[in-house]
N, C-alpha and C positions, 0 to 999 in steps of 0.2 A: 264386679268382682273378678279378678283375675285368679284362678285354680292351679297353682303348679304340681301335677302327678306325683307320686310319692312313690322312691324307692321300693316296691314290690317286691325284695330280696326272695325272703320265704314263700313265698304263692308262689313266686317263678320256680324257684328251685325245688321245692316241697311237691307244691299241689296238683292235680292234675291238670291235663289241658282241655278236662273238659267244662273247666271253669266259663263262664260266659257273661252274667251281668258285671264283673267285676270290669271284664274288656271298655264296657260304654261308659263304668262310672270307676274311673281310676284312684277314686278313695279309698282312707282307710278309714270307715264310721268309725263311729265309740259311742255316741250317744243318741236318744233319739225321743222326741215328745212330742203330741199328735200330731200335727201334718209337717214337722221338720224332725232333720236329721243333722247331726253336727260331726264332723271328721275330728280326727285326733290332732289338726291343725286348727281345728275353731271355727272353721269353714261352716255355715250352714245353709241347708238345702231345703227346697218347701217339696214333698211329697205328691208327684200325680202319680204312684208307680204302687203304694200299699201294700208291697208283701205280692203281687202280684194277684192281689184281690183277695188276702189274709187280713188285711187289717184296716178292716172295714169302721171299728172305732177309735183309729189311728194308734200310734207308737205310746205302749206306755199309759194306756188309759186308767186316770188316778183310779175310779170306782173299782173297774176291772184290780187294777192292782193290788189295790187294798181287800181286796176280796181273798186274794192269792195271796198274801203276803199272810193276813190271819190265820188262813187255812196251813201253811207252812207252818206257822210259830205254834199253833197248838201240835206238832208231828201225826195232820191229817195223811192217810194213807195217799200215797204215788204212783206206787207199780200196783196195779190188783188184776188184771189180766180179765177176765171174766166173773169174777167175783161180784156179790153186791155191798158196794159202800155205800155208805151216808152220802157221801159225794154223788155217784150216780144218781142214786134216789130222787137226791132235788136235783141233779138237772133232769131227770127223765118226769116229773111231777110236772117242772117248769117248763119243759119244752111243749108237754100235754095241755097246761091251761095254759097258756098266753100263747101258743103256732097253733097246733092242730083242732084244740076243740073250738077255737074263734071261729077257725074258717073250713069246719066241718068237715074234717079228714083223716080217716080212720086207720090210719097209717100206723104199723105196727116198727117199734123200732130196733137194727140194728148196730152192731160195733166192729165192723169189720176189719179194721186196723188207719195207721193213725196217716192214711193220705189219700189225696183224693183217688190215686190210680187204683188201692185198693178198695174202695168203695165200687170203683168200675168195675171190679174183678168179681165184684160178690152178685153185684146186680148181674153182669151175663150172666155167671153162672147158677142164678136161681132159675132167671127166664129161662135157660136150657133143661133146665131140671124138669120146671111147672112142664112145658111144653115139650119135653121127648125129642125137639129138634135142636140143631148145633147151628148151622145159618145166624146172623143177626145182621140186622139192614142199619147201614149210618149215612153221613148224609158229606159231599163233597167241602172238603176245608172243617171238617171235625176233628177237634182235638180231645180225647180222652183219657189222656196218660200213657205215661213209658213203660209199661211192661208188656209185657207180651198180647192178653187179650184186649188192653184198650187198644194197643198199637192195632191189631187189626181194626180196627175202628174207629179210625185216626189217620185223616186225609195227607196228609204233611210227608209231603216224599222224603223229606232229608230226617224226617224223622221215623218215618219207617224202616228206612235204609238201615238204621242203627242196631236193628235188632237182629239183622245177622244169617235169620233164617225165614221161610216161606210162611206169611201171614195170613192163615185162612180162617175159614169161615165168616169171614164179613164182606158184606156186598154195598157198594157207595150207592148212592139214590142223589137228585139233584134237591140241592137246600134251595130254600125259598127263596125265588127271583134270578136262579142261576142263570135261564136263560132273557134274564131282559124282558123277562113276560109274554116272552112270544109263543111259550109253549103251555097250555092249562097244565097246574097243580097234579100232579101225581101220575099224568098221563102215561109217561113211560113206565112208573112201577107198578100200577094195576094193572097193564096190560103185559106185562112180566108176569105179574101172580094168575093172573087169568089165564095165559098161554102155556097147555102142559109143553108146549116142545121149547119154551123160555132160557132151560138150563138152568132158573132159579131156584134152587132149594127153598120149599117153605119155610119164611122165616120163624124162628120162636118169638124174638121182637124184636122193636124197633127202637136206638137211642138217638138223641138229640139232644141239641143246645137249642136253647128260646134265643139267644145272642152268641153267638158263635166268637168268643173273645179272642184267641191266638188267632185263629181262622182270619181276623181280618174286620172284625166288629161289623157281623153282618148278622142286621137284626130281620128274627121271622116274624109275617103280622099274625096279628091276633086268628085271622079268618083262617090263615095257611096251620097253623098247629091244632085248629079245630078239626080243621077235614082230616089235618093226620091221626088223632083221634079215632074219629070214628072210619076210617082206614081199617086202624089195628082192629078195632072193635067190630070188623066187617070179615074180616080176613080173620082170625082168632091170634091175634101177634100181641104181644103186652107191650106195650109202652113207657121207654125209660125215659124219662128228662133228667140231664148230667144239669145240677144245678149248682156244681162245685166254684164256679168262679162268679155268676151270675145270682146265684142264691144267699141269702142271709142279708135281703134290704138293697142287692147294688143297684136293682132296675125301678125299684118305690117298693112293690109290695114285698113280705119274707121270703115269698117262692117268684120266679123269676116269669112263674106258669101263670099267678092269679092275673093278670090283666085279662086273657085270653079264655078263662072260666074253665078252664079243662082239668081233669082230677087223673093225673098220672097212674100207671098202677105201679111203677119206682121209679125213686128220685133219689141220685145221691146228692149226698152232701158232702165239704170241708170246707178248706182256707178258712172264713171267717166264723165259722160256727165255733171254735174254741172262743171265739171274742178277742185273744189276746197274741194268735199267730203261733200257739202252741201247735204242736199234730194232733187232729183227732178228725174222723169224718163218721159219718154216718149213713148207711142205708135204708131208707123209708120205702114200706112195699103195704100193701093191701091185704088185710088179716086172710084171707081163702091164700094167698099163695105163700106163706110161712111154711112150710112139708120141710125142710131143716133137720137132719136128725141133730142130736147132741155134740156137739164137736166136730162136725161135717165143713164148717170152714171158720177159721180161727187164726189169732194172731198172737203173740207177745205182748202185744202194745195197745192193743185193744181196749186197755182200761188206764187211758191216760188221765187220774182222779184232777190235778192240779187244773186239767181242763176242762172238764164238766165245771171246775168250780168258778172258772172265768166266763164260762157259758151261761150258766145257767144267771151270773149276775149281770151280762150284757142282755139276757133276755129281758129280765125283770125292770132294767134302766133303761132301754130302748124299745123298746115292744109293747109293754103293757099296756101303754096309752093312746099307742096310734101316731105320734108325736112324728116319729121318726119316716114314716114313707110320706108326711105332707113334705119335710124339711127336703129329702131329698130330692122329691120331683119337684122343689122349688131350687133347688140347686143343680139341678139338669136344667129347666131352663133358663136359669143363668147360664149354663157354657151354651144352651145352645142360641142365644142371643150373640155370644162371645166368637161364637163358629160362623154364625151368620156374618158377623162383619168379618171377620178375617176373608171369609172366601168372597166376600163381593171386591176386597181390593187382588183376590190372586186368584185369577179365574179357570187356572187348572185344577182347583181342590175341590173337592167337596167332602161332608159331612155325614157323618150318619151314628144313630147311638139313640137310648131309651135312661133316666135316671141319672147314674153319676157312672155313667159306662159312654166313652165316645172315642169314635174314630174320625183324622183326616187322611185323606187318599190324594195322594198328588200324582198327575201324569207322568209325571219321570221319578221311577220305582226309589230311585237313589237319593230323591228328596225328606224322605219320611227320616233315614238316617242322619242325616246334615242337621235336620230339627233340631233332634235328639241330641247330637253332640255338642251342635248350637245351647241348648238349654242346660246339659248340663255344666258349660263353662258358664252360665249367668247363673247356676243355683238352683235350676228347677228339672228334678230327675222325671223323665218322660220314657215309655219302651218304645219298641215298635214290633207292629203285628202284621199278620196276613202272610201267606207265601211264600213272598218276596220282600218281606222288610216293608214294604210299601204303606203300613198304613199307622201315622203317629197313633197311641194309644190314650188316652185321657182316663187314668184309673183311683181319681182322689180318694182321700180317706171318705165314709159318707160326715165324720163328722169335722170335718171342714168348715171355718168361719166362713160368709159369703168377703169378709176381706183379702181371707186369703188363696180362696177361689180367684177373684179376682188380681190378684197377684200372678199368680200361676197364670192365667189367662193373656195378660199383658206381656208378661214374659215370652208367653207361645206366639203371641201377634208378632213381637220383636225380632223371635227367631224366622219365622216362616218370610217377614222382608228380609231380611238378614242370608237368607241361601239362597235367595230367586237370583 
């Protein structure tokens, strides 16, 4: 399939420049149904890119749809702000029996407004609240969102830069396997927390990716987020895990955390917990640290009903049976069968990823790009992550045929001979 770019008049002249996915994928969509997307030329694309890990049960899903579509035709309520609807109700009912009471987590729930950065914005600012100190520790190549307090928290030079003015109170810490294993686990930060002449402010807490996704798809194991764990729990620090891109199924289990057995004391949520790539996130904390007065932090949007009502039906259709983290950790190892040969014929790459989340890493930084623009002239939209652009992103719908998995796969084989 040959792609010719389409006059861009209005974006150009219109939009701003700080447009960006539009640059790698010079389309103009119109249409789109679970793991394909079709341009206003009839062009169609197979999906490894989901909303950037929003739509987790791909583009348009009927169940979800028709769920939304009812809810609309009877004029179910839309805007309610903090109100309680019928709509909340059942997703806050449904989120409680089929996520939290299965896997015994007492987690009291918030609405903090409808994106993942404001979710980050509510979690520090409670852990600063609970804990009377300002400090919070993150971890080298974390990404937590654009506004001000995840950007302190948020490893990405070029996107720090952005904000303009001095990012304090967040101190970086080395993410698992920074140094190549030559250095034990935490050594530099406990002996920071130990050391009064350190210049470390005690932290209030500590946040983290279990998969580090923009960062470069760098996964932590199971043993390393344990000891972080009881770390905090040694130190008196509360423990965030940002499960906004990671969370809602993309690693097998709902929380990106249960492999690793550890019970957060917050976790946010978005992208895919609306189900359907609407805005809506969610803060999860631990009933003792609720102290909130009334109105103490609030949004407009916070009561986005149309998506409770695609949530709560993705729950009910994906979750309740267990069905859904066998499928995917059976379609993680599909790609990673699919990754294993690709790098044994190209022996600068290598691999790395958990579920239906994966990265490849090529020695020459400028490879990862070429991929990319590679696949999207044959049909298969791919990002790239890490630093440097350096590492292709692998982000399918989880519900993905394994034909069309493999599609996508074949595809990526073709590109990676294709720019050596």
């Amino acid at each position: 399939m040959t792609i010719t770019p389409p006059a861009l008049s209005v974006f150009e002249t219109l939009e701003s420049e700080v447009r960006s996915y539009c640059r790698g994928w010079p389309a103009v969509f119109d249409r789109a149904q679970g793991a394909r997307l079709t341009d206003e030329d009839g062009h169609t694309y197979l999906d490894f890119f989901a909303g950037a890990g929003s739509l987790n049960y791909g583009h348009n899903n009927p169940v979800l749809k028709r769920a939304l579509i009812d809810y609309i035709e009877r004029d179910g309520i839309t805007h309610g702000l903090d109100m309680a609807t019928t709509a909340k109700r059942a997703f806050l009912e449904t989120f409680q029996n089929v996520i939290l009471r299965p896997r015994d987590l007492p987690y009291k729930v918030m609405f903090p407004g409808p994106t993942g950065t404001n979710a980050v914005e509510s979690a520090l600012k409670l852990a600063r609240k609970v804990k009377g100190r300002e400090s919070v520790v993150s971890f080298t190549n974390a990404f937590h969102g654009m506004s001000l307090g995840s950007l302190a928290v948020t490893g990405n030079a070029f996107k720090r830069a952005g904000a303009g003015i001095p990012l304090v109170h967040g101190t970086p810490m080395p993410f698992d396997n920074y140094f190549d294993g030559t250095v034990p686990d935490f050594l530099w930060f406990e002996r920071l927390l130990e050391d009064q002449g350190s210049g470390l402010n005690k932290p209030a807490a500590v946040i983290v990716e279990t998969v580090q996704g923009e960062g470069g798809i760098n996964v932590a194991r199971a043993e390393w987020l344990r000891a972080l764990q009881e770390l905090c729990h040694r130190q008196d620090m509360l423990l965030i895990v940002d499960d906004i891109q990671m969370g809602c199924g993309r690693t097998g289990g709902f929380f990106s955390f249960e492999e690793a057995g550890i019970v957060p004391d917050i976790v946010t949520l978005s992208k895919s917990i609306s189900g359907y790539g609407m805005p809506m996130s969610l803060c999860l904390f631990k009933p003792e640290l609720d102290i909130w007065e009334p109105g103490e932090h609030n949004g407009t949007f916070r009561g986005n009903n149309p998506a409770f009502v695609t949530a709560a039906a993705a729950l009910d259709a994906y979750w309740a049976d267990g069905q859904m983290e066998k499928q995917t950790q059976a379609r993680g190892e599909q790609v990673e069968q699919a990754l294993l040969a690709i790098c044994a014929e190209e022996p600068t790459a290598q691999f790395r990823g958990r579920g239906l989340v994966w990265g490849m890493e090529f020695q020459d930084q400028a490879r990862a790009s070429a991929v990319c623009a590679r696949a999207f002239q044959l049909g298969l939209l791919l990002e790239t992550s890490g630093p440097q652009s350096e590492v292709v992103k692998l982000l399918p719908p989880l519900t993905i045929t394994t034909e069309e998995l493999d599609e996508g796969l074949r595809t990526l084989a073709r590109c990676v001979r294709e720019t050596a």
